[in-house]
C-alpha positions in Angstrom: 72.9 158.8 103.4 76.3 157.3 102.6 78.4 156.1 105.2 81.9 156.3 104.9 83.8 152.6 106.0 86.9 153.9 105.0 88.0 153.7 108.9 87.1 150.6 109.3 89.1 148.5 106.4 91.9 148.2 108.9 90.3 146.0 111.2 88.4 144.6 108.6 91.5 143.1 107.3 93.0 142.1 110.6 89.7 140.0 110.9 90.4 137.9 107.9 91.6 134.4 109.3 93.8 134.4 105.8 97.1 136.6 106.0 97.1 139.5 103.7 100.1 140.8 102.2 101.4 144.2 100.2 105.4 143.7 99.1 107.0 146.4 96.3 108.7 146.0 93.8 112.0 145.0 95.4 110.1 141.9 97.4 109.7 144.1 100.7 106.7 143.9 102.7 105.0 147.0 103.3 102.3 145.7 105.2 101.0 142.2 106.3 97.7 141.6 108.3 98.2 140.4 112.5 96.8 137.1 110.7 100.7 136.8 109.9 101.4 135.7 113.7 99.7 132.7 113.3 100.8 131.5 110.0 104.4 132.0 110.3 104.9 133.0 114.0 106.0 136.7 113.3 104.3 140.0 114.3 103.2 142.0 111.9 106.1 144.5 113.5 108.4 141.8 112.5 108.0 141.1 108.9 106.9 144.7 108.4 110.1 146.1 106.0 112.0 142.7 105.9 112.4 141.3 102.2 109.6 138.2 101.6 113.0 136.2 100.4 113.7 135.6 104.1 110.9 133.7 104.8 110.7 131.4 102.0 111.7 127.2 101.8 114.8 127.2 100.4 113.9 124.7 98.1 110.9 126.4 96.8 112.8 129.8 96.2 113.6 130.1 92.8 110.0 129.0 91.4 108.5 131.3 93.9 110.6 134.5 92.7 109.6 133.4 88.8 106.1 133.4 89.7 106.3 136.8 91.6 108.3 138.1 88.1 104.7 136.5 86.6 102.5 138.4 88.8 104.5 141.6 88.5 104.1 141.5 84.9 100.1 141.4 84.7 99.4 137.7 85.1 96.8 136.9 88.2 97.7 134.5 90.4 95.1 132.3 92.5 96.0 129.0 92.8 99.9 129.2 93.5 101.3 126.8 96.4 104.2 127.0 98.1 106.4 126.3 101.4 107.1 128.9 104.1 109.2 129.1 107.1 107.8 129.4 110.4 109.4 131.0 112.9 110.4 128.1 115.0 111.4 126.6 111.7 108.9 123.6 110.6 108.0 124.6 107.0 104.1 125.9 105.9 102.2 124.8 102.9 100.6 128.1 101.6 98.5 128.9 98.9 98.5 132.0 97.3 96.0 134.8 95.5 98.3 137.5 94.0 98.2 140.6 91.7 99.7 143.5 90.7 98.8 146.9 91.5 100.4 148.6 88.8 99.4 152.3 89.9 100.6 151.8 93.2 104.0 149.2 92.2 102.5 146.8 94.6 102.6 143.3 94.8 98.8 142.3 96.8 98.4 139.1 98.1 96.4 136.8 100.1 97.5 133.3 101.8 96.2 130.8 103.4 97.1 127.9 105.2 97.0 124.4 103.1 99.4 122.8 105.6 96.8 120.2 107.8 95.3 119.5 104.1 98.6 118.6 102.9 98.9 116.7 105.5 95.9 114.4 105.3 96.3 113.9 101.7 100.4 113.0 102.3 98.3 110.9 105.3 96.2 108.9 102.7 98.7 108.6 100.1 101.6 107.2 102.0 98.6 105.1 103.4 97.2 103.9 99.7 101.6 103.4 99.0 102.4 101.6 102.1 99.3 99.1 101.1 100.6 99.0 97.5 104.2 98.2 98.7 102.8 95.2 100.6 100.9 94.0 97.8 103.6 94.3 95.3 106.4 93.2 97.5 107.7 89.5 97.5 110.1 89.5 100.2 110.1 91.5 103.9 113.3 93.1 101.9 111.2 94.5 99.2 108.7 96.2 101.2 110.7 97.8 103.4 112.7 99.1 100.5 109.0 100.2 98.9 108.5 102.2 102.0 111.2 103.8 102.7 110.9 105.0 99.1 107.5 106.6 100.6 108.7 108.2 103.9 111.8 109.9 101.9 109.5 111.2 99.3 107.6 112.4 102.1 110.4 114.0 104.4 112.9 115.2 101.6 116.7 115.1 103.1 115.5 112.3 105.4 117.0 109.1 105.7 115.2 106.4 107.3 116.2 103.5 109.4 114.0 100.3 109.9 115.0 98.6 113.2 113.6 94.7 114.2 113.6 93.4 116.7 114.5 89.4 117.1 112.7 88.4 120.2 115.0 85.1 121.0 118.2 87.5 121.3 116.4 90.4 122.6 118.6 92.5 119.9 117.8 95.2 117.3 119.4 95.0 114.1 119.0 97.8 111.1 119.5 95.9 108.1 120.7 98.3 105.4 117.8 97.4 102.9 117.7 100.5 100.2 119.8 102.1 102.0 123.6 101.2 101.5 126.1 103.1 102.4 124.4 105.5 104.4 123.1 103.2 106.8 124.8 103.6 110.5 125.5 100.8 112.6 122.9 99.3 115.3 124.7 101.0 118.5 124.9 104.6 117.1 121.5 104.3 115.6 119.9 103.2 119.0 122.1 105.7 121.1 120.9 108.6 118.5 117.6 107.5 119.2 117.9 107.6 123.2 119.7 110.9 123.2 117.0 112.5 120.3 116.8 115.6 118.8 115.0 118.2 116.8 116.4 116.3 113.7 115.6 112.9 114.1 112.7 111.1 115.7 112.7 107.4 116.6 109.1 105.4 116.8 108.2 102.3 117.9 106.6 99.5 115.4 103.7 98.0 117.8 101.3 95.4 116.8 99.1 94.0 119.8 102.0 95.2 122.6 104.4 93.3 120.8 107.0 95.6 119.7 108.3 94.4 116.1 111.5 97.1 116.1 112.4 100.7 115.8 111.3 103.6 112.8 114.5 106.1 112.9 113.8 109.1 110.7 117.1 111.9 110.1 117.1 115.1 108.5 120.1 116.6 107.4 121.0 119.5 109.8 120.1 122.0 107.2 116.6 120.5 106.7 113.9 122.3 108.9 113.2 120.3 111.8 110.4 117.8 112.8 107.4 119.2 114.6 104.0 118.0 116.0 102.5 117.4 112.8 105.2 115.4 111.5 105.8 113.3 114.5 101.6 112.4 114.3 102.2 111.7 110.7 105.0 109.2 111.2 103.2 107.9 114.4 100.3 106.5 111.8 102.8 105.2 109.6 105.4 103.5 112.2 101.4 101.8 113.2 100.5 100.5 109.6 104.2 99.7 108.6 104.5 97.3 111.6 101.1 95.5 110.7 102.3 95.4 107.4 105.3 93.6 108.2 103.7 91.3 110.7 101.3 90.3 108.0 104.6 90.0 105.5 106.4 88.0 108.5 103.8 85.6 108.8 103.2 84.8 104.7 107.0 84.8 104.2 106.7 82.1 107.2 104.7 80.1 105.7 106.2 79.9 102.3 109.4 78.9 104.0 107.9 76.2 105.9 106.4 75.4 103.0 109.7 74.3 101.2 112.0 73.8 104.5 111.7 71.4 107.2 110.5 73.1 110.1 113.0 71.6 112.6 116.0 72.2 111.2 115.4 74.6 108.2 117.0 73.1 105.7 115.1 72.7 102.3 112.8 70.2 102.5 112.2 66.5 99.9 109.9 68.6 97.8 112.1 71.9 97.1 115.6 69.4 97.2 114.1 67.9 93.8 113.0 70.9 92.4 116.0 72.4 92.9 117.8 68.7 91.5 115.8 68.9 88.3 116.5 73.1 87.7 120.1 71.9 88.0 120.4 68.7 85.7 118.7 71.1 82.7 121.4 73.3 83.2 124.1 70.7 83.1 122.3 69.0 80.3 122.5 72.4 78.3 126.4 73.4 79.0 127.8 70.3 79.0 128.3 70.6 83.3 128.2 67.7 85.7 127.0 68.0 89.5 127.2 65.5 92.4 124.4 64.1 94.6 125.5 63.1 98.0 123.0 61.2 100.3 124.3 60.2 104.4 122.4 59.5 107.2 123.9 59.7 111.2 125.2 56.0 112.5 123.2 54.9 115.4 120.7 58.2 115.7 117.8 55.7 116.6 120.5 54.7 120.0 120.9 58.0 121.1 117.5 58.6 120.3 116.3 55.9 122.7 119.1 56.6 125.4 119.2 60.6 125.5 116.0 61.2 124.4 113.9 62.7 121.3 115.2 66.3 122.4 118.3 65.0 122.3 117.9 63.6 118.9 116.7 66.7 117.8 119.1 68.8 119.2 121.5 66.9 117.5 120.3 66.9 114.0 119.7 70.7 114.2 123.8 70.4 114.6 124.6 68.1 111.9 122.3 70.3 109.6 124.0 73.5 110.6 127.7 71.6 110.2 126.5 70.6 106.9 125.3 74.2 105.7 129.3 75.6 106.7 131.2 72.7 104.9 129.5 73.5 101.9 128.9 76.4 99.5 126.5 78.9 99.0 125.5 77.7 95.6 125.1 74.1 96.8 121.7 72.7 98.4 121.5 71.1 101.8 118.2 69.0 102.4 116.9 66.8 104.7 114.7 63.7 103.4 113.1 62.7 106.4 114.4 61.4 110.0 118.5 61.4 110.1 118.6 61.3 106.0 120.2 64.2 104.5 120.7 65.2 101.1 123.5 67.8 99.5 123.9 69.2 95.8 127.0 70.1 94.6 126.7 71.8 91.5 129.2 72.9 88.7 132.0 69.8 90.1 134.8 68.9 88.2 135.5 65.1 88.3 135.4 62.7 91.1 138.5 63.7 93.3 136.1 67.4 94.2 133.5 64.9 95.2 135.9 63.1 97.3 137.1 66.1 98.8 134.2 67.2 99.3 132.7 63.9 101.3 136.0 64.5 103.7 135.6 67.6 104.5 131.9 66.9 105.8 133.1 63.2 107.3 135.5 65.3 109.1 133.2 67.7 110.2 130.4 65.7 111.0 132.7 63.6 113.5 133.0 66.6 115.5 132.3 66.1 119.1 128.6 67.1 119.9 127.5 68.4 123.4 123.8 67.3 124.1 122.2 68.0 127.5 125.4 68.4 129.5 127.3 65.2 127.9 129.6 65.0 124.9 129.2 62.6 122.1 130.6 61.5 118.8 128.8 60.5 116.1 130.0 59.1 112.4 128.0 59.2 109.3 127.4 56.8 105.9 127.7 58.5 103.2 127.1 57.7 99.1 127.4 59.6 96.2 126.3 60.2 92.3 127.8 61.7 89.2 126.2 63.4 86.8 126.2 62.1 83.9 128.4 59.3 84.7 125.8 57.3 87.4 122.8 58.3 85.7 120.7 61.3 84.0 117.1 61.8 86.1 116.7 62.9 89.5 115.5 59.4 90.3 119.0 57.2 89.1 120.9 60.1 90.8 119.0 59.5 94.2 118.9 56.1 93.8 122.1 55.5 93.2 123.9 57.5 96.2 121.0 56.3 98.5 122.4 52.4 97.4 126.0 53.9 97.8 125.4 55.3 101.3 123.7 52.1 102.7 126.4 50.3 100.7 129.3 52.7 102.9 127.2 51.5 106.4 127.4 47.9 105.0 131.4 48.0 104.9 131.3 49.7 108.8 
């Protein structure tokens, strides 16, 4: 006996968990299965004689329409992906299985939901990135640069923010790292991220309680807008970019105390004569002269012994921070050990600059200094060394002004 199932294809095809669709030839859906409601949010009443077009990511649209022309024309589809719009606007990976009915003029097509796979591979990817970033990545700068690269590939028409927070200040700054020009300031940033919206999402960047700064992602107001599935993704990320920068924070730490003195840091003996040697090649080759100065503070063991060793500290933390404003950017403030300081004036151009320049820091230097609740004065000797006039190695150079400068608190 043959038993007609004929009545029963329609609620065959409602119990497929993939959506079926049937659009003509002029991209209008004739009928779509009630599996539509939970792909895109729509009743099958609702899509039912609306153009397909109107449901499509804007940004997919025109590749979408030439692989419909494709279909139409013969050519099967079963592996075609693209984004949708759902009905309270987040946008839905799908993956398509099309043909043509050509005695009917029908477009037939089956989708299914890729999004939450999508998701996990965008998941492990920007995971396997973020991890490459980090390795790659020299400088705090340079990784957040490399991930910020990652969460805009990620979120197109995004732009995101990286906020840290210093905890000595108890201030967040958004450093404009890969992202000048476009970069707001710190106050509008943080009172977007109070206020929110369906556009933007702020995150914390947590690493053992410790909250290292903010993660401020914006969409453009045309963009669809953030949902569940986006916040969890840039939950994770917020989570490994901040143990990613702690780890950064605490290497880049200890290359700078590496080459710094770690009370007041300024470069240290052993980056000062690097940096000494780098610059008498470069003189030797074009012809340039440079200037070593050496000083040390008058009477820092006396204060020392009457105010204390905080005190002393506190004031050469001053005298290096004096020295680093009298002097320029391309110049190298060091400290040799104790109350010795070094500086490197490259590119001079005779002996009256030098001058000038020894002056300017005597005058600066001999600045009243407040240290626990009293005011002091303190002077400095100071000696100096032309290159090539007082000698050609590193050694004559320091030699020389260190004879110079004990020479100056001879004549006191």
């Amino acid at each position: 006996m043959t038993i007609d199932f004929s009545p029963l294809y329609p609620k065959l095809v409602n119990l497929i968990l993939d959506t079926i669709f049937v659009v003509n030839e002029s991209g209008e859906i004739v009928f779509v299965s009630e599996a539509c409601h939970q792909l895109l949010g729509y009743s099958p009443e609702e899509m039912i004689g609306t153009s397909l077009v109107k449901y499509i990511h804007p940004e997919d649209l025109e590749r979408t329409l030439a692989a419909a022309r494709r279909v139409m024309s013969g050519h099967h589809h079963v592996d075609f992906e693209n984004r949708y719009l759902h009905k309270d606007g987040h946008a839905v990976n799908i993956l398509w299985s099309a043909r043509w009915a050509e005695e009917d003029r029908l477009r037939i097509a089956v989708a299914r939901d890729v999004t939450a796979l999508r998701r996990a591979n965008q998941t492990r990817d920007a995971l396997y990135r973020i991890s490459e970033a980090a390795h790659e990545a020299q400088t705090l700068q340079a990784l957040c640069t490399g991930i910020r690269s990652v969460v805009e590939e990620l979120f197109p028409e995004s732009c995101l923010h990286l906020g840290f927070n210093d905890p000595h200040t108890e201030t967040l700054t958004f450093p404009d790292w890969g992202n000048e020009g476009r970069c707001m300031d710190s106050e509008t940033l943080l009172a977007r991220a109070a206020t929110g919206s369906e556009n933007s999402l702020a995150l914390p960047m947590v690493v053992e309680k410790a909250v290292l700064g903010l993660l401020i992602i914006e969409r453009a107001a045309t963009a669809t807008v953030f949902n569940a599935a986006d916040q969890s993704l840039l939950e994770f990320i917020a989570a490994q970019v901040a143990t990613v920068i702690e780890r950064k924070r605490a290497d880049e730490n200890l290359r700078f105390l590496a080459h710094h003195d770690g009370l007041t840091g300024l470069t240290n003996r052993s980056l000062f004569y690097d940096r000494l040697e780098t610059a008498l090649r470069s003189a030797s080759r074009n012809e340039g002269r440079l200037a070593l100065l050496y000083l040390d503070v008058n009477e820092f063991k006396k204060i020392n012994d009457t105010m204390g060793h905080e005190a002393g500290d506190q004031l050469l933390i001053e005298m290096a921070q004096r020295l680093r404003d009298c002097t320029r950017e391309a110049d190298t403030v060091a400290r040799m050990g104790g109350d010795e300081f070094t500086v490197l004036l490259t590119d001079v151009h005779g002996r009256d600059s030098v001058e000038n320049a020894m002056a300017k820091i005597r005058e600066i230097l001999t600045l009243p200094v407040a240290l626990g609740g009293a005011t002091v004065r303190v002077s400095c000797s100071m000696g100096a060394a032309m290159y090539p006039e007082d000698g050609e190695t590193a050694s004559q150079l320091v030699s020389k002004a260190d004879s110079a400068m004990y020479g100056s608190k001879r004549q006191m």
